[in-house]
VOSEGU-938267 format. One line per 8 residues: number of its first residue (from 1); for each residue z, y, x of N, C-alpha, C. Coordinates in Angstrom, 3 decimals. Example, Ala and Ser with C-alpha at 12.3 -4.5 7.8 and 13.67 -1.06 7.14 Angstrom:
BEGIN
1) 7.800 -5.690 13.190 7.800 -4.500 12.300 7.800 -3.300 13.200  7.080 -2.250 12.850 7.140 -1.060 13.670 7.870 0.030 12.900;
end
This chain:
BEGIN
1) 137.430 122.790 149.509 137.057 122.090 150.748 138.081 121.003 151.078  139.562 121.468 151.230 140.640 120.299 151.161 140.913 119.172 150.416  140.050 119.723 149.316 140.347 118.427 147.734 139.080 117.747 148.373  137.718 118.308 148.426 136.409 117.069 148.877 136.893 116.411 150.199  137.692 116.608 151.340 137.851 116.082 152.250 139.263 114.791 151.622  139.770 115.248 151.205 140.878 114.335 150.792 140.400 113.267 149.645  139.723 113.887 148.489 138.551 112.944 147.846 137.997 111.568 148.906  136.970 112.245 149.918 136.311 111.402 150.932 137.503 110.375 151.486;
9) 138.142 110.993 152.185 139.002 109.885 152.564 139.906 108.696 151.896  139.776 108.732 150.396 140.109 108.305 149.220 139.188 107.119 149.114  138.151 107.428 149.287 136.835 106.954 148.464 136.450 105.608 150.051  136.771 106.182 151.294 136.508 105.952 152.113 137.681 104.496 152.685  139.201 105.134 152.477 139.720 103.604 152.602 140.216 103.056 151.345  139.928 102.913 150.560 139.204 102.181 149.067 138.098 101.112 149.585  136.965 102.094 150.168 135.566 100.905 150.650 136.146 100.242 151.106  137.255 100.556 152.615 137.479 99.682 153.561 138.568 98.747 153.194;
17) 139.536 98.623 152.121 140.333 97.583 152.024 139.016 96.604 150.871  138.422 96.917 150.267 137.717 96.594 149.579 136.713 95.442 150.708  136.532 95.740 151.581 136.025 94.912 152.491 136.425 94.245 153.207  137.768 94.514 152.943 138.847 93.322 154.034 138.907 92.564 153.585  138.616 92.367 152.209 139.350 91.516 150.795 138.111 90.845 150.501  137.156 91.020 151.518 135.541 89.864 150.725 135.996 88.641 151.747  135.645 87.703 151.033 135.578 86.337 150.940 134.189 85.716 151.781  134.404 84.881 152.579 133.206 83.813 153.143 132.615 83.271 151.872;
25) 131.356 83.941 151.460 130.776 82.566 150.542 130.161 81.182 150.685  129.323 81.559 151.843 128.665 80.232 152.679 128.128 80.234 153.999  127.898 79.192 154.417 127.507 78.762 155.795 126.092 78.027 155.935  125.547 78.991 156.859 123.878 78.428 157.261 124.051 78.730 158.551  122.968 77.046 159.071 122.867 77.247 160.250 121.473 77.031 160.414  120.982 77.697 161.444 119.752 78.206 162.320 119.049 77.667 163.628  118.805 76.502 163.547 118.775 76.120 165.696 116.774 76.253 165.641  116.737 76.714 166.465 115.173 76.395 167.091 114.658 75.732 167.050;
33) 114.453 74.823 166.070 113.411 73.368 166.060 112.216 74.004 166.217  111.737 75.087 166.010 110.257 75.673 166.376 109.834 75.635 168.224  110.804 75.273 168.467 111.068 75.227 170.420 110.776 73.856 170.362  110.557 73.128 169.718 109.819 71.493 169.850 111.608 70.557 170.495  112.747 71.470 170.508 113.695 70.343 170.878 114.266 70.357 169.606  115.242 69.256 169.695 115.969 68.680 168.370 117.273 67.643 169.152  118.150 68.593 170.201 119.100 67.715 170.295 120.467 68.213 169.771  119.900 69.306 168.836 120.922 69.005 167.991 121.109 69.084 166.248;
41) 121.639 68.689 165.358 121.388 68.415 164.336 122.606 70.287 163.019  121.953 70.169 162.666 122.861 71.472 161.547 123.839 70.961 160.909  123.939 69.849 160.655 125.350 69.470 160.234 126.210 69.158 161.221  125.716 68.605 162.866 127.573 68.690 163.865 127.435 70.478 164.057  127.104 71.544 164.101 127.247 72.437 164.731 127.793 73.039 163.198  127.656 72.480 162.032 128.667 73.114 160.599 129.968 72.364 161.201  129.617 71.373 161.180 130.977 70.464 161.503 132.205 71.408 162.857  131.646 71.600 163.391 131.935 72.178 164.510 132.905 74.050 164.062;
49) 132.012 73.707 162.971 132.268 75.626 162.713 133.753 75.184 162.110  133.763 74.402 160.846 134.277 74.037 160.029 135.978 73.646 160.469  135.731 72.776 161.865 136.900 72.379 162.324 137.503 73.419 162.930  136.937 74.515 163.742 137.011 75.682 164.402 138.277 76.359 163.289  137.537 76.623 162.141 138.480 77.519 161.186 139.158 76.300 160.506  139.315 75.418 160.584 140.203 74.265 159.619 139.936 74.158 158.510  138.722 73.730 158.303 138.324 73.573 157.211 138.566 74.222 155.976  139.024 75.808 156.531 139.001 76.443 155.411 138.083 77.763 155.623;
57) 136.605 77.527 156.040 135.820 78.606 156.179 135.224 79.226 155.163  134.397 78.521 153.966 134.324 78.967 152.777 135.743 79.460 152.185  135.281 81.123 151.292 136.567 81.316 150.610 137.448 81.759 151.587  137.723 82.039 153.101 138.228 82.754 153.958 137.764 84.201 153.881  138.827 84.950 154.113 138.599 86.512 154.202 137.568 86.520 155.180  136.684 87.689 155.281 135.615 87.893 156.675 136.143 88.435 157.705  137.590 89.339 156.887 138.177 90.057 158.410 139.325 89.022 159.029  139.112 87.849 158.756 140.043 86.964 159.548 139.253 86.017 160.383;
65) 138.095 85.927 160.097 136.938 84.897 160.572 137.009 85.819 162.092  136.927 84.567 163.078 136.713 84.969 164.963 135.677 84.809 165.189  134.419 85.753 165.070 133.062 85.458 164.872 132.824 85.044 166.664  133.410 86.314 167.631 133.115 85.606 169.064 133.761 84.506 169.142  134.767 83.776 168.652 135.709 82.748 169.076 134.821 81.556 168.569  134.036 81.833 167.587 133.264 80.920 167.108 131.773 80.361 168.258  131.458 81.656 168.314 130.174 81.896 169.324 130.810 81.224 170.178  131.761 81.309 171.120 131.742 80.488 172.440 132.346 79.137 171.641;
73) 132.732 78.901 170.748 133.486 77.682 170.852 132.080 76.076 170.524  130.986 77.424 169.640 129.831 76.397 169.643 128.770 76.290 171.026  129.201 77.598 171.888 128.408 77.864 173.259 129.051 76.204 174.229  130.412 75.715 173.612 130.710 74.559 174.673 129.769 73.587 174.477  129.361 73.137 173.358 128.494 71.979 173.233 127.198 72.099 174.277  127.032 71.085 175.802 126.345 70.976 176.389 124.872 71.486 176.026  124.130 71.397 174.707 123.181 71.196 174.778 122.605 72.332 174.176  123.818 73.991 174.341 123.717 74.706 173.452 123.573 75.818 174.546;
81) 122.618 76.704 174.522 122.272 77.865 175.138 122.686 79.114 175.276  122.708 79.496 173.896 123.028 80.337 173.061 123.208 80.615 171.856  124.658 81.019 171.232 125.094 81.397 169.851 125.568 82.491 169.451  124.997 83.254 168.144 125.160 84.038 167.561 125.534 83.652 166.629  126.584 84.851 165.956 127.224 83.970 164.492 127.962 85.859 164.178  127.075 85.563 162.658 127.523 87.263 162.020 127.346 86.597 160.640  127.465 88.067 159.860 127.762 87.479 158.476 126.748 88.852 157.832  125.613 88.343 156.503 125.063 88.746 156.098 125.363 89.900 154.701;
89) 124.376 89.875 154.009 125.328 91.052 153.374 125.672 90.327 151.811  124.904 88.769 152.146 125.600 88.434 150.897 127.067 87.584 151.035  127.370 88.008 152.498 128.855 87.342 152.595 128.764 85.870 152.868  127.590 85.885 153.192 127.599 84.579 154.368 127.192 84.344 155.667  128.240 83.135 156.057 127.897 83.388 157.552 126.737 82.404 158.495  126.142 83.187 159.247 125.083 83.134 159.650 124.950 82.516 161.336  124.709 81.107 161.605 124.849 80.886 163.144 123.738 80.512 163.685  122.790 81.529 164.311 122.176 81.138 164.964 122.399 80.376 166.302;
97) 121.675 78.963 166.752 121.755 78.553 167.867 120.617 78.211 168.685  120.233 78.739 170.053 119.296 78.340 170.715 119.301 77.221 171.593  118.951 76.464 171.919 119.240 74.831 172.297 118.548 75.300 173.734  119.479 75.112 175.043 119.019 74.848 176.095 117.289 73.824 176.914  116.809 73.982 177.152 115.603 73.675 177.585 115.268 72.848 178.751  115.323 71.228 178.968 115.179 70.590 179.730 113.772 71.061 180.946  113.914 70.677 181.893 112.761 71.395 182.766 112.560 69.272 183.447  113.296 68.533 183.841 113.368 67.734 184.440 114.104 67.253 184.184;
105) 114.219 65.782 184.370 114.746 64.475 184.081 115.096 63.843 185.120  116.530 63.584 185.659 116.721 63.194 186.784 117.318 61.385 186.553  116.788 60.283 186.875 117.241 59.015 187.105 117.176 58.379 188.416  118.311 58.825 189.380 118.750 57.829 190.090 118.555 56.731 190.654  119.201 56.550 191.703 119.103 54.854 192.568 120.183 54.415 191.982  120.938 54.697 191.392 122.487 54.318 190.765 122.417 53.999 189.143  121.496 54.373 188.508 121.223 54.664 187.050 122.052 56.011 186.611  122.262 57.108 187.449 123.061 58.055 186.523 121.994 58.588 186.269;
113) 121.697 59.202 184.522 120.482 60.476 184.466 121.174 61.526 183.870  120.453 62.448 183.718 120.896 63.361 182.964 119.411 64.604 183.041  119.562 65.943 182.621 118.663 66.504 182.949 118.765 67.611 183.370  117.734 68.848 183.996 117.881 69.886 184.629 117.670 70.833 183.840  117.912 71.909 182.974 117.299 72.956 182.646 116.889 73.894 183.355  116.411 74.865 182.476 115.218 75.628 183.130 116.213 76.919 183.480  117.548 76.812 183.117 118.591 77.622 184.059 119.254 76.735 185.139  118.608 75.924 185.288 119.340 74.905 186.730 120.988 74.539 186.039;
121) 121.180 74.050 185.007 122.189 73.522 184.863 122.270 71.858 184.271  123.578 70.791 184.074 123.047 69.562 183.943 122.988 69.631 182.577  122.659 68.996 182.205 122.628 68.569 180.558 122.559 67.189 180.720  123.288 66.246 179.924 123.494 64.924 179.498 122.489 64.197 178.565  121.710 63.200 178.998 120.927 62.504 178.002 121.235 62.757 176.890  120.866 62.227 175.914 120.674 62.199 174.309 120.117 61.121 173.426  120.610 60.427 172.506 120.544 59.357 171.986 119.829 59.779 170.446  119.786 60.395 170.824 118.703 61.700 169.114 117.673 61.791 169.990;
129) 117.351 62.040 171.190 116.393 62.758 170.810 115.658 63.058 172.561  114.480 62.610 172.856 114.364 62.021 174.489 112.326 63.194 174.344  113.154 64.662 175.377 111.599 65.366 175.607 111.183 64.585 176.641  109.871 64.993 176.454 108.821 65.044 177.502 109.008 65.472 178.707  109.877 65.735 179.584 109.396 66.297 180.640 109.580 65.205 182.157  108.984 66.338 183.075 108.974 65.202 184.304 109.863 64.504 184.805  110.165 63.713 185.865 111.245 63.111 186.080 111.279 62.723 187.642  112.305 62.768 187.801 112.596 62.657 189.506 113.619 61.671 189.549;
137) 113.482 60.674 190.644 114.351 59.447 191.060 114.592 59.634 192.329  114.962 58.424 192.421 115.181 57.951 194.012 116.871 58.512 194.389  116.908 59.096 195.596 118.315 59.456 196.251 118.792 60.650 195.385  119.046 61.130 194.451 119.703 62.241 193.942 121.138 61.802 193.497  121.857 62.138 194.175 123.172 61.280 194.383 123.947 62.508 192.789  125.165 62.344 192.582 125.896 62.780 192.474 127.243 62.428 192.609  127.941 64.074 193.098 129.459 64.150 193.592 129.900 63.672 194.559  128.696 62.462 195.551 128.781 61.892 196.430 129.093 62.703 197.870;
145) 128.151 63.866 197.734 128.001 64.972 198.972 127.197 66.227 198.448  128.451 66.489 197.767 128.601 67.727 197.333 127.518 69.158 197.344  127.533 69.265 198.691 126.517 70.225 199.613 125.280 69.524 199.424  124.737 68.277 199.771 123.561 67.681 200.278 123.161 67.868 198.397  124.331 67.236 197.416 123.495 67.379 195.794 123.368 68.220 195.438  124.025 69.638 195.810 123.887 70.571 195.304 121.998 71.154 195.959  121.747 70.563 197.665 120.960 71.115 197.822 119.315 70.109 197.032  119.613 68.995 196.839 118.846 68.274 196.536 118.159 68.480 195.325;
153) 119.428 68.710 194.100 119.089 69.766 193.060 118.176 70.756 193.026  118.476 72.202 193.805 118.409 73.110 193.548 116.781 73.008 194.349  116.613 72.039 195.546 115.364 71.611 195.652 114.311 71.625 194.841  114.921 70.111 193.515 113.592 69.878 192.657 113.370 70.674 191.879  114.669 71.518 191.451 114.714 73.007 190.086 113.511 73.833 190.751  113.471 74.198 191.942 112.486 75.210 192.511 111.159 74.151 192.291  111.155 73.365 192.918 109.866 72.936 193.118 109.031 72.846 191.609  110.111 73.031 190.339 109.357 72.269 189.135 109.282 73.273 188.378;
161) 109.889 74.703 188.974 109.735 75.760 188.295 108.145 76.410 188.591  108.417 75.855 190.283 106.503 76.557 190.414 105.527 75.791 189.677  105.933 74.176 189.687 104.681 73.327 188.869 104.769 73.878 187.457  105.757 74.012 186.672 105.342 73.920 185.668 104.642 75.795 185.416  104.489 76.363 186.021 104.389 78.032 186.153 102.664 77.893 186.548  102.340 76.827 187.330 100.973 76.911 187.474 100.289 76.073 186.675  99.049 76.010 185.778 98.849 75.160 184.790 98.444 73.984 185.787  97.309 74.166 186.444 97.159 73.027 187.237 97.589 72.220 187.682;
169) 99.074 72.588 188.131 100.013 71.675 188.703 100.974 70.735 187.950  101.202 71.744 186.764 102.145 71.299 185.811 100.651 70.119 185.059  99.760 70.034 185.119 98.861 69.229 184.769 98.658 67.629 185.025  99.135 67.756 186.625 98.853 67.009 187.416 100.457 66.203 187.920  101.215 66.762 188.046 102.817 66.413 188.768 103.289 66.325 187.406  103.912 64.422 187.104 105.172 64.642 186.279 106.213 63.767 186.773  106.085 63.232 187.944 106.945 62.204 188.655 107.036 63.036 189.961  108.267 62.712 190.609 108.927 62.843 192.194 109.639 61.971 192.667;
177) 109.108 61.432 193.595 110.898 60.858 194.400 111.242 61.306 195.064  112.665 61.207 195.329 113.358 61.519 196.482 113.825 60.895 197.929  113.226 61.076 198.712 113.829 59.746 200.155 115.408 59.963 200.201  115.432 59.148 201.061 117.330 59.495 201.678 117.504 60.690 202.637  116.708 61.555 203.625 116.564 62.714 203.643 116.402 63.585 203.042  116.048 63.226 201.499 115.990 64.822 200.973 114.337 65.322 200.826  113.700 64.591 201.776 112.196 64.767 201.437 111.532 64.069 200.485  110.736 64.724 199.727 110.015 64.434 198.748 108.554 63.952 198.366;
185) 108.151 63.000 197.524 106.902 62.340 197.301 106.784 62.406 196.017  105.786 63.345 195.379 105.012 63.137 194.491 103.847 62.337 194.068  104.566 62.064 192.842 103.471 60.805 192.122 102.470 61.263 190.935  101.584 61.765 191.234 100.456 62.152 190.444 100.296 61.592 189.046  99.868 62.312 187.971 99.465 61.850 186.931 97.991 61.019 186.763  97.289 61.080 187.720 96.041 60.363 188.600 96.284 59.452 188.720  96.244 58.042 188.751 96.855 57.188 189.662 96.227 56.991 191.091  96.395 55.903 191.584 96.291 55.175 192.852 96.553 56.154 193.834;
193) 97.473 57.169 194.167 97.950 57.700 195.723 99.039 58.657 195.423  99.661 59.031 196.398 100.892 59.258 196.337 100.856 60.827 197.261  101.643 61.633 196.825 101.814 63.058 197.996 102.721 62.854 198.759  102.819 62.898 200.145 104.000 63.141 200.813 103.964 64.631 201.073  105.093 65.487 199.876 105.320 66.919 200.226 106.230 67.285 201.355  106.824 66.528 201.629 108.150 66.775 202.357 109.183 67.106 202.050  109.603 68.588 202.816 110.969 69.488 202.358 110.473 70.292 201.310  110.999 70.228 200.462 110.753 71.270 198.844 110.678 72.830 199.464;
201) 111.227 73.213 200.002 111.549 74.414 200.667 111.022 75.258 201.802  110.062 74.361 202.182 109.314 74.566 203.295 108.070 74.742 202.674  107.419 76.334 202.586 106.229 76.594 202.695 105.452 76.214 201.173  106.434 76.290 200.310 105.802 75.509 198.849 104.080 75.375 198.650  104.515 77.139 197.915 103.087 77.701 198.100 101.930 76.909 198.786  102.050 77.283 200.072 101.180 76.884 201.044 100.304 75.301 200.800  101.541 74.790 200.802 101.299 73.263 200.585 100.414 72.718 199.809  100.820 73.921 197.972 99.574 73.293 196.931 98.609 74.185 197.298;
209) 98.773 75.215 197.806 97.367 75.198 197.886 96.461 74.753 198.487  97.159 73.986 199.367 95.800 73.486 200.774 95.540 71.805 200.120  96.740 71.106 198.911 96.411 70.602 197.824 95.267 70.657 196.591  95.432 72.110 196.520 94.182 72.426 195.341 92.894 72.403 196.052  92.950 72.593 197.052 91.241 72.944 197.787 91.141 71.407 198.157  91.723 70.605 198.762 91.262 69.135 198.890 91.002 68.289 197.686  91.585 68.995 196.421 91.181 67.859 195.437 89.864 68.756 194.688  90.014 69.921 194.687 88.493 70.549 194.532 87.558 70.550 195.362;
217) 87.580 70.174 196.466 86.738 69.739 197.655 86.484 68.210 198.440  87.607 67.744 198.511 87.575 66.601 199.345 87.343 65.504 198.104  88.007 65.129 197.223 88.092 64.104 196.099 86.296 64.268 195.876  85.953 65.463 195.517 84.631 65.406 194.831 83.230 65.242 195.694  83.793 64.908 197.062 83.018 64.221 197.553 82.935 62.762 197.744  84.413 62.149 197.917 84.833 60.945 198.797 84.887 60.240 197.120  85.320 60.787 196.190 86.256 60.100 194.848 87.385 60.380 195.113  88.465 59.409 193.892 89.765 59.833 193.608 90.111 58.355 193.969;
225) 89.252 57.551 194.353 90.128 55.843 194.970 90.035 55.859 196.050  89.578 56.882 197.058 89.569 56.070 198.141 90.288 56.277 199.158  91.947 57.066 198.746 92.958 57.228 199.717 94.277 56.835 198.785  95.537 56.248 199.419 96.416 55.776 198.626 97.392 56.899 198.922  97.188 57.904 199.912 98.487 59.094 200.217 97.715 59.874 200.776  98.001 61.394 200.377 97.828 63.015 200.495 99.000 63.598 201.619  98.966 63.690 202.807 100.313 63.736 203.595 100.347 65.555 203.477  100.872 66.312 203.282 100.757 67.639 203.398 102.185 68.258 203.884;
233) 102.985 67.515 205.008 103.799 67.977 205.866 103.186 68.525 206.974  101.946 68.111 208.034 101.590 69.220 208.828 101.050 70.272 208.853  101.427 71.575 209.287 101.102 72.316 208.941 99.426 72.717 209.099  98.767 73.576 207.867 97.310 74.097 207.731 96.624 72.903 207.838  97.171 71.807 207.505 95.756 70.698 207.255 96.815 69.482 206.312  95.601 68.289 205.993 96.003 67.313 204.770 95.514 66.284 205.286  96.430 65.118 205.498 96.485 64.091 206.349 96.335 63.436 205.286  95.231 62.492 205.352 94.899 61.406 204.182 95.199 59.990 204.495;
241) 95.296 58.944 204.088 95.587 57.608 204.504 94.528 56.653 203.734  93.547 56.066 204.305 93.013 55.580 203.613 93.402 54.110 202.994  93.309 53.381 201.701 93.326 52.245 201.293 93.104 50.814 202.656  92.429 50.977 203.690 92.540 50.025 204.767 93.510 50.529 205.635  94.350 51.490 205.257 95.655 52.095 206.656 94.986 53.037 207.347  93.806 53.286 207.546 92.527 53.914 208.310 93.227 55.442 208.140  93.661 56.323 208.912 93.803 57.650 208.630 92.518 58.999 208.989  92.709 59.656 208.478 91.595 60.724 208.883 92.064 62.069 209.399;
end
């Protein structure tokens, strides 16, 4: 019984120096292009790995490789969500990266843009590589007033989380502006009229829906030309403006 236990433990750190002593053979990287983004490319995020360990990652022991040190050090790149990075069993290492997810496109009275993800954080344009999504102008200041951008933000993040959550809406809304209060006007994918929503925060819900029943009701009687603004700040009704100023 003493000789098989002493055997085992023989046999056992044998495996384990035996595994201290394997070598990095290669490096693959993994990003989500099946997620329809592409802002970032597999050779800066090798590049990235590469400089991390000093260019001596191939041919490095595995038990010296900082697999978390790696993970966050590729987690800094703005446009990066999430990273995983392990090593397979043919002794190479393996980095998956998930690329953060624009929700909105913010451009300014100033020209600053940048964009919102769908975790409410900024992300910086991109010169690779320009999604689809909606976009909001006008007063969205930044660093200017701190409180007022933070609330102005966290405004359109809500408001574009419900549009894009309802198909209809996300159908219809891919433009916003912003006034110098903070209240908001949507610009339809429709043309010729404009929403005055107001405060983002006030009564969302409510708002499209008394939206959805006027354009399933009111449009399909009157048409879709014959008001230039949808006012839906007072409450339980939809203040129309007609093309002669004429209100109803």
């Amino acid at each position: 019984m003493l000789t098989s236990a002493v055997l085992f433990i023989i046999v056992l750190t044998s495996a384990v120096q035996k595994e201290n002593h394997l070598t990095c053979k290669n490096l693959q990287v993994k990003i989500d292009y099946d997620s329809g983004l592409a802002f970032l490319s597999e050779k800066e995020i090798k590049d990235r790995v590469n400089f991390f360990s000093n260019n001596k990652l191939i041919g490095k022991q595995l038990s010296e490789i900082n697999l978390s040190g790696l993970e966050k050090e590729i987690e800094k790149n703005p446009y990066v969500d999430n990273a995983e990075v392990f090593v397979d069993q043919e002794q190479k290492l393996i980095v998956e990266v998930k690329q953060k997810r624009p929700i909105l496109r913010i451009l300014n009275k100033d020209g600053v843009g940048y964009y919102i993800s769908e975790n409410n954080e900024h992300m910086p344009l991109s010169d690779k590589f320009t999604p689809y999504v909606a976009v909001a102008s006008g007063n969205v200041e930044m660093h200017t007033n701190s409180k007022r951008d933070s609330t102005v933000q966290n405004d359109l993040y809500n408001l574009f989380e419900f549009i894009r959550k309802d198909k209809f809406l996300n159908a219809l809304v891919d433009n916003v502006y912003v006034n110098e209060d903070g209240s908001m006007d949507i610009i339809p994918k429709i043309s010729g009229h404009i929403i005055h929503f107001g405060n983002a925060e006030e009564k969302m819900k409510e708002k499209f829906d008394r939206l959805k029943v006027f354009y399933n009701e009111g449009f399909k009687k009157v048409g879709w030309t014959k008001y230039k603004a949808i006012d839906l700040t007072y409450d339980n009704q939809v203040v129309c403006e007609k093309r002669d100023s004429t209100k109803i």
